[in-house]
C-alpha positions in Angstrom: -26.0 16.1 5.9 -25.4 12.8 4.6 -23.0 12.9 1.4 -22.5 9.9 -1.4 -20.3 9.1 -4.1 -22.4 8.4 -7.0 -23.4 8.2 -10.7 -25.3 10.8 -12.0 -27.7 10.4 -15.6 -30.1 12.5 -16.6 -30.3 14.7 -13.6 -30.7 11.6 -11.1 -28.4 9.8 -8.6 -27.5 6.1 -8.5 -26.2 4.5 -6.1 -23.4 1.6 -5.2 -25.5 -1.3 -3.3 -23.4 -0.5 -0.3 -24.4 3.0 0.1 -28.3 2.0 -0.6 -27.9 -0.4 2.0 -26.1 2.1 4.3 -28.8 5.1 3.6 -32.4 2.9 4.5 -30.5 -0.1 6.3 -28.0 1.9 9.1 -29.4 5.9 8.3 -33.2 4.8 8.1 -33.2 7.0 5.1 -36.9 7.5 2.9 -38.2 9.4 0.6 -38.3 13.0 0.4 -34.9 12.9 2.3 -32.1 15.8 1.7 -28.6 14.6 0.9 -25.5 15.5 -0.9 -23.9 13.5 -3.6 -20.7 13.8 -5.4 -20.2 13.0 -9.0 -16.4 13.6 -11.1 -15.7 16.1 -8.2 -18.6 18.3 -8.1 -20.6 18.4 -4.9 -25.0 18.8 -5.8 -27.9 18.8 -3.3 -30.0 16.2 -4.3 -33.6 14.5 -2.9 -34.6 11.1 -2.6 -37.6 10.1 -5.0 -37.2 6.5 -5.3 -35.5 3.8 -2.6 -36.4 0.6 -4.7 -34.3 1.3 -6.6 -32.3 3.8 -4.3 -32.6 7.3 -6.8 -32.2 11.1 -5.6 -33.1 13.9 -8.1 -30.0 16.6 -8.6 -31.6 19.9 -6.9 -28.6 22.3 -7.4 -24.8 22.2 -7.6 -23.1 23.4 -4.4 -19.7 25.8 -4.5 -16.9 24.4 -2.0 -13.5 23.7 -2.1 -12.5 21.1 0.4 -9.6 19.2 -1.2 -6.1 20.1 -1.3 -4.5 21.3 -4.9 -1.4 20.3 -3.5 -1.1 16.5 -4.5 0.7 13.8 -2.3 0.6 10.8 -3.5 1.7 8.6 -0.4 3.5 5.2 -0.1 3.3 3.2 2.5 4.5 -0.4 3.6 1.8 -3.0 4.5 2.2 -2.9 8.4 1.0 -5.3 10.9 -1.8 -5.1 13.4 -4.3 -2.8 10.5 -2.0 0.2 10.9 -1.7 0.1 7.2 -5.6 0.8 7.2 -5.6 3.7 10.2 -2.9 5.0 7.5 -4.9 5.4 5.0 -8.2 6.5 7.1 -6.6 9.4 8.6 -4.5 10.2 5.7 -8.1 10.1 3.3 -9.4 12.8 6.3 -6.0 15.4 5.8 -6.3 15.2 2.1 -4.3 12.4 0.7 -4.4 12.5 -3.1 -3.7 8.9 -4.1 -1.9 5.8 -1.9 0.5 3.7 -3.6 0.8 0.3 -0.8 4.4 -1.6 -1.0 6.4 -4.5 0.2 10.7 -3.5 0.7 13.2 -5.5 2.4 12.0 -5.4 6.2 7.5 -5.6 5.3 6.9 -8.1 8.0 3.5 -8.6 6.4 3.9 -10.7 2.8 1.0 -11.3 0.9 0.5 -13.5 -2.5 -1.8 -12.8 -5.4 -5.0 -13.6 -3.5 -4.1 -11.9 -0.8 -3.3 -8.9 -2.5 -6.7 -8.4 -4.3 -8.5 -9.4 -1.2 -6.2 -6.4 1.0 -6.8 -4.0 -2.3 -10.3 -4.6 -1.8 -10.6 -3.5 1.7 -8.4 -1.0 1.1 -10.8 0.6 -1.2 -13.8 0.3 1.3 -12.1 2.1 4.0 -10.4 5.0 1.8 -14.0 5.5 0.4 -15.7 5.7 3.9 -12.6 8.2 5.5 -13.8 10.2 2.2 -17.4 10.1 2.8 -17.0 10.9 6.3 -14.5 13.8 6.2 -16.7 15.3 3.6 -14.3 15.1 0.5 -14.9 15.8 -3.1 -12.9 13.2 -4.7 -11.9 9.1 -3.5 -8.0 9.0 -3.3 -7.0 6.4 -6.0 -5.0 3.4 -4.4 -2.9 1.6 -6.9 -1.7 -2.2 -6.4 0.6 -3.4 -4.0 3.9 -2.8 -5.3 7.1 -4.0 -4.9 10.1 -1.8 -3.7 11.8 -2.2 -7.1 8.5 -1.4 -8.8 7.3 1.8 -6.7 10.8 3.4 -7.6 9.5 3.4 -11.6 6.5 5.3 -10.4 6.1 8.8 -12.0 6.1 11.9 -10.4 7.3 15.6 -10.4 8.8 15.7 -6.7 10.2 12.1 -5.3 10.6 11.6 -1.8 12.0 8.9 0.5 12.1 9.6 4.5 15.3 8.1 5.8 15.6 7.7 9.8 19.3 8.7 9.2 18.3 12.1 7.8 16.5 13.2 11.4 19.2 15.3 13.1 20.7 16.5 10.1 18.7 16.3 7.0 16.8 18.6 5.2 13.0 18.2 6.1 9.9 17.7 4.4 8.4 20.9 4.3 11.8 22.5 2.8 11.1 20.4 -0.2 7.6 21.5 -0.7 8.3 25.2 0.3 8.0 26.0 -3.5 6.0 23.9 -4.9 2.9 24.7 -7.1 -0.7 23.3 -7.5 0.1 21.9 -11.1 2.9 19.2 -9.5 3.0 16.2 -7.5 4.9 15.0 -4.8 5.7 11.4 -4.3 6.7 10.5 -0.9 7.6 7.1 0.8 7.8 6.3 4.1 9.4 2.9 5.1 7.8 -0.3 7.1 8.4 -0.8 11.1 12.4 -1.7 10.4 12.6 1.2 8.1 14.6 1.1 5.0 17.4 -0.6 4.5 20.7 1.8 2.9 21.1 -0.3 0.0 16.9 0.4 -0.5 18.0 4.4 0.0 20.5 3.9 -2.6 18.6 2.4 -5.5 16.0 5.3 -4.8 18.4 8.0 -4.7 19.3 6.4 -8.1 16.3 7.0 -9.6 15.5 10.0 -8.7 14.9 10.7 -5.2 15.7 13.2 -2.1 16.4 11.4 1.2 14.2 13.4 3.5 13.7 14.1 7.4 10.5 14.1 9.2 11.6 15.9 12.2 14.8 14.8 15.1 12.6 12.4 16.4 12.2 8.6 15.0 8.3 8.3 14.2 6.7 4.9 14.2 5.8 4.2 10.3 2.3 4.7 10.7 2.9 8.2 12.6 5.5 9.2 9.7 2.8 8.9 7.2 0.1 10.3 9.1 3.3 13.3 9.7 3.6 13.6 6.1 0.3 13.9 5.3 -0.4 16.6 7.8 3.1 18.4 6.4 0.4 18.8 3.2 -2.5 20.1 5.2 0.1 22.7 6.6 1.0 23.4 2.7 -2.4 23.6 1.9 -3.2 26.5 4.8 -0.2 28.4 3.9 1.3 27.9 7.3 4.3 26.4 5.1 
């Protein structure tokens, strides 16, 4: 069944004019249709009464619990050829709770202000379709791209870097998140294709955080962060 993020007022649907388009452009939706929409978390069963203007009518609230109380909130360096968006997509579909994007030291991609808004913008579209399709609850927030010195003033209960160097001897991920409970979150960044510099590993031990492994092998960045992410899942199942 087709499910859409959406506002809700008195006991009817609205939708964004992408997702209007997408239902009775690209799903031939009509009227009299059965969907699912999501509204502030909660999940209803709704019908479609009206597509000009698209409008469904609430039917009932469904009971499910698809995302994962455990929260990562997961940084990432812009990376070349898109890999920054297949992070994001696959991290949406394990359960990703917010992404924070960054430029450090060795970013091959640099962007200006334009650029920014315009990659924040896409950003957005495909975090918000990975959500859609994987059934979620809830659109992981996605902040503005950051810089390295910036991301490092970001708030959060656990703060993780993963540091090649750490591989063979280091203490992993899942070690770090053994105990942790539903009410914190975990901060974790994971470096561009050159990785992190040591004087980058230093300021961030500085403010706060633990220089991680992600296994004795060297992952390429966009693996590490789809890794992480999965770590979570893993967390979530109570396999860790």
């Amino acid at each position: 069944m087709q499910r859409y993020f959406v506002t809700i007022n008195d006991g009817f649907a609205s939708f964004s004019k992408e997702d209007s388009h997408h239902f009775l452009n690209v799903m031939r939706g009509k009227k009299g249709d059965i969907i699912e929409v999501i509204n502030e978390g909660k999940v209803y069963k709704a019908i479609i009464e009206c597509v000009d203007p698209l409008q469904a009518k609430i039917v009932s609230e469904i009971e499910e619990e698809r995302e994962n109380p455990f929260k990562l909130i997961l940084a990432f360096s812009l990376l070349k050829k898109g890999n920054d968006e297949l992070v994001m997509q696959k991290c949406t579909e394990l359960g990703a709770y917010s992404f924070i994007p960054f430029v450090s030291s060795r970013t091959i991609i640099r962007v200006d202000e334009s650029d920014k808004k315009k990659k924040n913008e896409r950003f957005s579209k495909i975090i918000k379709e990975a959500a859609m399709q994987s059934k979620r609850a809830m659109i992981p927030a996605i902040s503005s791209i950051l810089s390295f010195g910036e991301l490092l003033n970001v708030e959060a209960d656990i703060k993780l870097i993963a540091y090649e160097d750490e591989a063979l001897n280091g203490k992993h991920l899942s070690e770090h998140i053994k105990n942790m409970d539903e009410s914190k979150t975990c901060l974790v960044i994971v470096g561009p294709e050159g990785g992190f510099s040591k004087e980058e590993v230093d300021k961030a031990i500085a403010c706060g955080f633990k220089p991680i492994s992600l296994g004795k092998r060297i992952l390429r960045a966009e693996t590490a962060s789809i890794y992480v992410s999965t770590i979570f899942s893993m967390k979530e199942c109570g396999v860790i």
